[in-house]
N, C-alpha and C positions, 0 to 999 in steps of 0.2 A: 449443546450444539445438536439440532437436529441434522443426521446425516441425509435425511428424506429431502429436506430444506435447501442444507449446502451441493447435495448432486442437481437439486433444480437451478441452481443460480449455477453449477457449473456446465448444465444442460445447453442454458440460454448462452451463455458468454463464447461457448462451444464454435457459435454458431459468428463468432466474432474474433477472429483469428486476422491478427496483423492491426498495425498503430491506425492504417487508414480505415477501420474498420469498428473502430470501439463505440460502445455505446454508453451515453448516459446514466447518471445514476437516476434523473426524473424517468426518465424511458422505462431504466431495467427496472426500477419500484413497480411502475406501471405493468411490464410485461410480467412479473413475478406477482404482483399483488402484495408487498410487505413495506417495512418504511426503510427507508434508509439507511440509519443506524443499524437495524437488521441483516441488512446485504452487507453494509461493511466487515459486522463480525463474521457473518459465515465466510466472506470474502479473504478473512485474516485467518480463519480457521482453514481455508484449502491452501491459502498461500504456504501455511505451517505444513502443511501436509507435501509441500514438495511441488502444489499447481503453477503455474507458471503463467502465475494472471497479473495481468501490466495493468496501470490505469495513472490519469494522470487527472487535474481537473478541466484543464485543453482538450485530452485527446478520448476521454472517457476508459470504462473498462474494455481489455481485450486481451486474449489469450497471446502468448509470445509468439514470433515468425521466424525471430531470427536473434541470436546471441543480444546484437545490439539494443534490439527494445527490451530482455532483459534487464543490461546495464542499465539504458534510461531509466525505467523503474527503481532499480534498486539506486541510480545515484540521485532521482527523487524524494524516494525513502530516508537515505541517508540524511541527505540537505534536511529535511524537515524537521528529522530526528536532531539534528546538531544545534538548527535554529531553535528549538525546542529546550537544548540543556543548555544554551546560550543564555536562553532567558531565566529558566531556573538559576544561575548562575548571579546576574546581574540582580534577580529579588533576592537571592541570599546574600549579595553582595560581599561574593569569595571568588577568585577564579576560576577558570572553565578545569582549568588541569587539574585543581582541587578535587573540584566536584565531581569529574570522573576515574578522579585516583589515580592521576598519571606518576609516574617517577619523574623525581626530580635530579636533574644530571647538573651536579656542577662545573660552570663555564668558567 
């Protein structure tokens, strides 16, 4: 990770504070100069860091304003994530509780 990299994509998004306010990833690539997959990771690398950057593919990236576009985000995240082991799930064709190790309680 460059931190010279990930503070310019946090410079720009900065500057995009609240859901009505985000910007694209064709824009930010453009405004940044790097490709996309790029901005994602540095974007994953400041999220891990604690930044409080929302994005959606509707609403584009933007810094959080309020608890709630938070939550959006992360229950974005989540959905994605689940649809995700969903599917892994159905090609191994095991179920979903298998695969993520859940306890099993008998009813």
């Amino acid at each position: 990770m460059s931190n010279k990299s990930c503070a310019l994509v946090l410079t720009v998004l900065s500057r995009h504070v609240g859901c009505g306010n985000g910007i694209g990833m064709k824009e930010l690539a453009r405004q940044l100069d790097l490709f996309p997959r790029i901005i994602r990771t540095y974007i994953s690398d400041l999220r891990e860091d604690g930044h409080a950057i929302c994005g959606t593919p509707r609403d584009g990236y933007y810094i959080a304003a309020t608890a709630d576009e938070l939550q959006t985000t992360c229950d974005f995240l989540h959905n994605r994530a689940m649809h995700s082991l969903t599917l892994e799930a159905k090609l191994k064709r095991i179920p979903l509780a298998d695969l993520i190790g859940q306890l099993h309680i008998p009813t």
